[in-house]
C-alpha positions as CSV (number, residue, x, y, z in Angstrom):
1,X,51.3,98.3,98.1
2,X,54.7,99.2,97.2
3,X,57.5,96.8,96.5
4,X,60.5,96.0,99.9
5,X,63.7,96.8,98.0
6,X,66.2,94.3,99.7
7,X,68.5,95.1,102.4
8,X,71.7,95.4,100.1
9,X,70.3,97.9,97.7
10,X,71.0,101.0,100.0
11,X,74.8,99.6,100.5
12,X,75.1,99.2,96.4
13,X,73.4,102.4,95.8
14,X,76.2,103.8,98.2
15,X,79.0,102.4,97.1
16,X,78.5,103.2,93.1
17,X,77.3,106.9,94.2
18,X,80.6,108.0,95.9
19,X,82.9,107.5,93.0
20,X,80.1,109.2,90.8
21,X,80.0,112.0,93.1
22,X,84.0,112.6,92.7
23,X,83.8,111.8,89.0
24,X,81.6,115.0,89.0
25,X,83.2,117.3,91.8
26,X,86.8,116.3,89.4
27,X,85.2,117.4,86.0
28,X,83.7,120.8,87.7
29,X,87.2,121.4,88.9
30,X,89.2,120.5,86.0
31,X,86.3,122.5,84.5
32,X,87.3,125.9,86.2
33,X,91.2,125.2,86.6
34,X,93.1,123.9,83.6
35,X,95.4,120.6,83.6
36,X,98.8,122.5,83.1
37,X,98.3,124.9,86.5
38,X,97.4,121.9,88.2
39,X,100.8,120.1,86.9
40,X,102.6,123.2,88.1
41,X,103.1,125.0,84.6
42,X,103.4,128.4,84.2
43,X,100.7,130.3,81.8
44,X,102.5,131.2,78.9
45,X,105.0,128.4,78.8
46,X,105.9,125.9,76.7
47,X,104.0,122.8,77.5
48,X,106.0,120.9,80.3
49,X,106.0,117.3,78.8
50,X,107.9,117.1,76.1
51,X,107.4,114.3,73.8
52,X,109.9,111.2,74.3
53,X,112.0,112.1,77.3
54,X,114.2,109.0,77.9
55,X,113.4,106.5,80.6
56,X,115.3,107.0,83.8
57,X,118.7,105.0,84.2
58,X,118.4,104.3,88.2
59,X,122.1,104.0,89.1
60,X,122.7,100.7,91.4
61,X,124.4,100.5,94.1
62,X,127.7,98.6,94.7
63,X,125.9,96.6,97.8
64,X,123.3,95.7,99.6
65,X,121.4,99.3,101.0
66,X,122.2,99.1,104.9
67,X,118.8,99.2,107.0
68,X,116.5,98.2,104.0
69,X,117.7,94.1,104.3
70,X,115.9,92.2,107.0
71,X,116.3,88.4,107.6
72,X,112.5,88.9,107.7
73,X,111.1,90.6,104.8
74,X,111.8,89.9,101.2
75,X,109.1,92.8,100.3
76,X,112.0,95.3,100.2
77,X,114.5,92.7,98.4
78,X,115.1,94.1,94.8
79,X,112.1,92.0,93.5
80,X,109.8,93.3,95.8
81,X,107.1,96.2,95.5
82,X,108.6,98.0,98.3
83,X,112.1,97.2,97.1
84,X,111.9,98.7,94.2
85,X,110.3,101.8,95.7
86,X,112.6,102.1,98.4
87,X,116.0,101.7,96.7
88,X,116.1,104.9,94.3
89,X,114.2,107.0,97.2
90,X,117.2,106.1,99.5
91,X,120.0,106.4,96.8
92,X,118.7,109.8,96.1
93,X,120.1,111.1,99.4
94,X,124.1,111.8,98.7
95,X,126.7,112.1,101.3
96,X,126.8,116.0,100.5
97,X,123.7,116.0,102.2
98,X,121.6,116.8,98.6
99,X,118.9,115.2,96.9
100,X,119.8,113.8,93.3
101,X,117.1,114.6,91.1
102,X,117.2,111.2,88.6
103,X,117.1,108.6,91.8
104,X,114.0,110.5,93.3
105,X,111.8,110.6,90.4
106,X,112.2,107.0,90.1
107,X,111.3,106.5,93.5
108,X,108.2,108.3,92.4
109,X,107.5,106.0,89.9
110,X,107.4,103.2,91.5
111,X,105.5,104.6,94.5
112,X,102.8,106.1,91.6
113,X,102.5,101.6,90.7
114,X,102.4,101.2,94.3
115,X,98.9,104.1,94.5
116,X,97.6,103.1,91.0
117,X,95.7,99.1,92.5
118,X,94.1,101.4,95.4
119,X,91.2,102.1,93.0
120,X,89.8,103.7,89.8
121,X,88.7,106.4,92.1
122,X,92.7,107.5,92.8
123,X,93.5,108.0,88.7
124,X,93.2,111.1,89.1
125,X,95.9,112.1,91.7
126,X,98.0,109.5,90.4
127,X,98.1,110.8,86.8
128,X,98.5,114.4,88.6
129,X,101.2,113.0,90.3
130,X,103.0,111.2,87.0
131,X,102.4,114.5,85.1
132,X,104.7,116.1,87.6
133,X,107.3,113.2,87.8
134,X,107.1,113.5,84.1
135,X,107.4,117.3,83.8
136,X,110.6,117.3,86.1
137,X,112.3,113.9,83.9
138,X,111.6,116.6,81.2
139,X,114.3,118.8,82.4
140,X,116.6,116.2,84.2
141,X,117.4,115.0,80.3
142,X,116.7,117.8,78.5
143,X,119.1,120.7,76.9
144,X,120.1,122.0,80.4
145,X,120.4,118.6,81.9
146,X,123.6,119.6,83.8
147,X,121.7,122.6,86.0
148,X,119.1,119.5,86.9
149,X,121.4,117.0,88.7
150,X,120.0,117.4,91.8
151,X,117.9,119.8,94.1
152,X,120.4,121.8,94.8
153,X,122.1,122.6,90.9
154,X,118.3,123.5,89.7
155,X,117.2,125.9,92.7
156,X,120.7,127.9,91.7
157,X,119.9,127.5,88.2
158,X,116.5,128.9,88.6
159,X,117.2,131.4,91.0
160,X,116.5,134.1,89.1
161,X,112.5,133.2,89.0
162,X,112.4,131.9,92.5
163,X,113.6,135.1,93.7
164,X,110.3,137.2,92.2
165,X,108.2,134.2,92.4
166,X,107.7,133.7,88.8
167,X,106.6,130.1,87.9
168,X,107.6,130.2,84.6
169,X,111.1,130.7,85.6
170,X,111.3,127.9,88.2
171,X,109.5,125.2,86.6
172,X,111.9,122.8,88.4
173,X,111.9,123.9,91.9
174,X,107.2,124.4,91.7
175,X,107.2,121.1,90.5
176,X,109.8,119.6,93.1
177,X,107.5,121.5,95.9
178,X,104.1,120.2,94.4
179,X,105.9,116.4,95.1
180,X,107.5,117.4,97.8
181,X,103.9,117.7,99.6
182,X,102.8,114.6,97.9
183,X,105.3,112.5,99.3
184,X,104.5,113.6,102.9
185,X,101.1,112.3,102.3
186,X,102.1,109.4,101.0
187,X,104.8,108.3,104.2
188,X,102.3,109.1,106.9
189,X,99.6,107.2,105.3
190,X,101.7,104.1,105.2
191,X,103.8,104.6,108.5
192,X,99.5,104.8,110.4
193,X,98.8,102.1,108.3
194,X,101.5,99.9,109.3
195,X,101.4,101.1,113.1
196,X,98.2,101.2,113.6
197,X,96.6,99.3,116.3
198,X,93.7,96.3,116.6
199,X,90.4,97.9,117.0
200,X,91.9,101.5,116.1
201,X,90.6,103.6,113.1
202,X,91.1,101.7,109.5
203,X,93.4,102.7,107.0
204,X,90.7,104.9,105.0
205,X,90.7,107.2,108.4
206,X,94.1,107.5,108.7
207,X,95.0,108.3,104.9
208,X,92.3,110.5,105.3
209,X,93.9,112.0,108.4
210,X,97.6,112.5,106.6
211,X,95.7,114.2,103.9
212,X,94.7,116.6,106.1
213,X,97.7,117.2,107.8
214,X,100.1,117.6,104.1
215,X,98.0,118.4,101.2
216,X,94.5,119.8,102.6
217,X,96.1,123.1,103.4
218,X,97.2,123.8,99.6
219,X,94.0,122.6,98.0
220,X,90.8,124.6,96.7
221,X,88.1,123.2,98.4
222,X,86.7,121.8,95.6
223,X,89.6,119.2,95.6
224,X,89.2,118.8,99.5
225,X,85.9,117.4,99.6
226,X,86.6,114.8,96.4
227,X,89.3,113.6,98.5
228,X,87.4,113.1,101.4
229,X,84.7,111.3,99.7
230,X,87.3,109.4,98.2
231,X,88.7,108.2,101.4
232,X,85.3,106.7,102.3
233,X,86.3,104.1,99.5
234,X,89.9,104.1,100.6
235,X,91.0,100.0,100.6
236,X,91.2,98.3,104.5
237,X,94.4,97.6,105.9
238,X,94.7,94.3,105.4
239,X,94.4,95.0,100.9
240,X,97.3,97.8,101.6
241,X,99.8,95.2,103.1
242,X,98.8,92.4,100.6
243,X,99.7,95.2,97.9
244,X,102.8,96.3,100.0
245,X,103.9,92.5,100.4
246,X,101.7,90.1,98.6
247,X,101.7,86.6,100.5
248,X,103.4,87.7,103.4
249,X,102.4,87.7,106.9
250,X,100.6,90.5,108.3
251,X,103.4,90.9,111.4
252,X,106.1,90.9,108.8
253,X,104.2,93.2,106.1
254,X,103.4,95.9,108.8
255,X,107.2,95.8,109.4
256,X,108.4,96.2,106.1
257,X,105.6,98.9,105.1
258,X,107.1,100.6,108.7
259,X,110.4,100.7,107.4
260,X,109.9,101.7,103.8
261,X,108.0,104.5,105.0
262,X,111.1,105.6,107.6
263,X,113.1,105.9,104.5
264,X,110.5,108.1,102.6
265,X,110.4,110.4,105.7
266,X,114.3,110.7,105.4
267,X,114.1,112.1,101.5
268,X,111.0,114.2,102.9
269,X,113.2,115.6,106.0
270,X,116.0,116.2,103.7
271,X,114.1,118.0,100.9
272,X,112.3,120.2,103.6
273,X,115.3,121.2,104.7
274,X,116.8,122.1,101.4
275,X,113.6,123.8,100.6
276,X,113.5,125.6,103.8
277,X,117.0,127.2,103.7
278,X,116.0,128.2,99.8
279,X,113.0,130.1,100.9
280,X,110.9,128.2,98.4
281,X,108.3,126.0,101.1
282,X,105.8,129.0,100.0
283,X,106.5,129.0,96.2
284,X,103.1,127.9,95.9
């Protein structure tokens, strides 16, 4: 007579065999497809982390940012994890209507803390996506700093490559379109997790949905169905807004979530726009 196994053992079993099933779809893919073309790097190129660029210097700003202060919410005060996030994403936008290169990336940065507590199972797009914040600091203090103020100076900088799609030309403007896509991702899964209703589908759903809709299209379908799996792992709604405002209630946490991800759909609109009229939203 064999032995019951108890009811949990199917759940555990489950729950340890997804991120073992990504661990292995990840290593077959890094397998056939090397780290620097997934970091945006052209073959042939020096590699595009130099050692010791220095930290970012995010510029403040003489006042309070208008729209980002509620009597409400002190997750986007300057302590807070949104805050912090928030504030260089919204200073990147300059009244000429550009995007300044410095304040975006350490948007990025903070947004990469914000992925990183989501799970062990997300180290990999994170890394991928601080290899490419890393890659762009690279050039915004390195020997040609001045052509890598903003979006704008390094597309006419670059110009040259863009124009006959060579990689190794641009590695500004590949890099800025590989986080360009990121970012979308990222603002529609936290505007349907913060809007999302009672009873509707959970946060794992929706981020899953958003990754359709922004980076799905550009992946090898390798990637496509480790992200899907990985979804299935994805934290519930109420562990996002604890990480988005820890100790906060939920009313006031789906607000402030809401609102930082308005402003990360301004920098997107604004960088499609400038990526548009550059003919660069196909560079890869």
């Amino acid at each position: 007579m064999g032995v019951a196994l108890p009811p949990q053992v199917p759940r555990l079993c489950l729950r340890h065999a997804i991120p073992l099933a990504i661990f292995a779809l990840l290593l077959l893919y890094l397998w056939t497809r090397s780290l620097r073309a997934l970091s945006g790097c052209g073959s042939g190129t020096q590699t595009c982390i130099p050692e010791g660029p220095p930290p970012l210097q995010v510029r403040k700003q003489p006042g309070p940012l208008e729209g980002l202060e509620g009597e409400e919410s002190q997750c986007l005060g300057p302590q807070g994890m949104l805050g912090r996030m928030v504030r260089p994403f919204h200073a990147s936008m300059n009244p000429e209507g550009d995007v300044e290169l410095s304040q975006y990336l350490a948007g990025w940065r903070e947004l990469v803390r914000f992925l990183i507590p989501l799970g062990s199972i997300y180290a990999f797009a994170t890394s991928e996506a601080f290899a490419k914040v890393t890659a762009l600091e690279a050039l915004v203090h390195g020997p040609e700093a001045a052509h890598y103020t903003s979006l704008a100076t390094m597309v006419a900088w670059e110009h040259p490559g863009i124009a006959s799609r060579d990689s190794a030309r641009c590695p500004g403007s590949l890099t800025m379109l590989l986080l360009h896509r990121a970012l979308r991702w990222s603002q529609l899964c936290l505007h349907r997790v913060a809007t999302g209703t009672l009873g509707g589908p959970d946060a794992g759903a929706q981020c899953s949905d958003a990754y359709g809709t922004a980076l799905a299209p550009h992946h090898p379908w390798l990637v496509r169905q480790a992200a899907h799996l990985a979804f299935l792992a994805f934290p519930g709604r109420s562990r996002l807004l604890e990480l988005a405002c820890p100790g906060a209630r939920e009313a006031e946490a789906r607000a402030a979530l809401a609102r930082a991800a308005g402003t990360l759909e301004d920098v997107y609109n604004r960088t499609q726009t400038l990526l548009a009229e550059r003919g660069l939203l196909e560079l890869a």
